[in-house]
C-alpha positions, 0 to 999 in steps of 0.5 A: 047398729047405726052407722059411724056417721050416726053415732057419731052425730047422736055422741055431738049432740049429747055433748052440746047437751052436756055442755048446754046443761053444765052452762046452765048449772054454773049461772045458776049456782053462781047466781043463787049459791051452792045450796039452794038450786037443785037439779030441777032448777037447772032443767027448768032453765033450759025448759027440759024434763029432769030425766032429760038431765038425769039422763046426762047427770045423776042429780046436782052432786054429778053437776058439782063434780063436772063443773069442779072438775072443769076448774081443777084442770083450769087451774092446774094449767094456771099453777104450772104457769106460774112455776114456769114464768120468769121471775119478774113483777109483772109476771107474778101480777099477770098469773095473780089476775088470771087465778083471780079471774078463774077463782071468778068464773067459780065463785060458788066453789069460793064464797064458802070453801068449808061448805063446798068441801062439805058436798063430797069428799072428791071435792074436800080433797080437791079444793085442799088440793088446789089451794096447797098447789097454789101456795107450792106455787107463789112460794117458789115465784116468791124464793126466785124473786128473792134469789133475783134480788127482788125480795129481800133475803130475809128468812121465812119471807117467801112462805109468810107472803105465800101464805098473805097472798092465798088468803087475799086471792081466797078471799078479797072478791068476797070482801069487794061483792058486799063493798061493790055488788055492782062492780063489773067482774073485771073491775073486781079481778083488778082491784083484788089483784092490786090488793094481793100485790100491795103484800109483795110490793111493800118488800119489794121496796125494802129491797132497793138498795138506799139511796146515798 
């Protein structure tokens, strides 16, 4: 048996490898889509054999699974935030932009959420999970502000601008990649948070009393 010191290092560099591979995977998927690229794509691209890869992912569901998983306890992370944050403005347009930025660095996962949840039933169940745990999580931002008195206390207010705001978060960098391919991520990010934001903002100014 080789010494802790040696096993050690070997398990280092499986990791690095790992870590190496799942980099590679993400670039490729995001640059080519969820359905085109295979495995051996993803070997070339790092100039390794696919055993080499085999060795450390059983083929591209194993790649899917690893870099979803990945995102799952990103945004788990993301959603506690926003359930936790102060009921202010500012603070809902800072969580939006950060689930938008992580929604980014995932875009393959999102540019066809029916065809993602199509690869396995691990994924299907996670990314219904992830979106219901994101509209859990903006209606209760949206019921504090109006208990705040941001948001007018109108009836079913806070559920319909949850529902307005997933569906702009899920879809609105999709819209802005065919109007702007271009576009530097950052700039998309940006733009689509504003765009989410317009939903609440147009309440937020009925709430304001009148001015005599």
């Amino acid at each position: 048996m080789p010494p802790p010191s040696k096993r050690a290092g070997t398990a280092m560099r499986a990791q690095k490898t790992k870590e190496r591979i799942l980099a590679a995977a993400l670039k490729i998927f995001q640059d080519e889509g969820l359905h085109t690229p295979s495995a051996v794509d993803v070997a070339s691209a790092l100039s390794i054999s696919p055993g080499h890869l085999y060795y450390h992912f059983k083929g591209k569901p194993e790649l899917i699974a690893a870099l979803y998983e990945g995102h799952r306890q990103e945004m788990a992370m993301i959603l506690n935030g926003i359930v936790g944050a102060d009921p202010k403005l500012e603070e809902l347009w800072t969580h939006v932009q950060i689930v938008l930025e992580e929604i980014q660095d995932m875009r393959f996962l999102y540019r066809d959420l029916h065809a993602a949840c199509a690869v396995s039933e691990t994924l299907d169940k996670g990314m219904r999970g992830i979106v219901a745990g994101l509209r859990r999580a903006l209606h209760g931002f949206l019921e504090k502000l109006t208990k705040a008195g941001t948001l007018p206390p109108k009836e079913g207010l806070p559920a319909m601008l949850a529902e307005q705001m997933v569906q702009a978060i899920l879809t609105r960098m999709n819209v802005q990649e065919i109007d702007a391919p271009n576009e530097a991520p950052r700039e998309q990010v940006a733009r689509a948070a504003l765009f989410v934001m317009t939903f609440v903002a147009a309440h937020v100014e009925n709430a304001m009393p009148a001015k005599r």
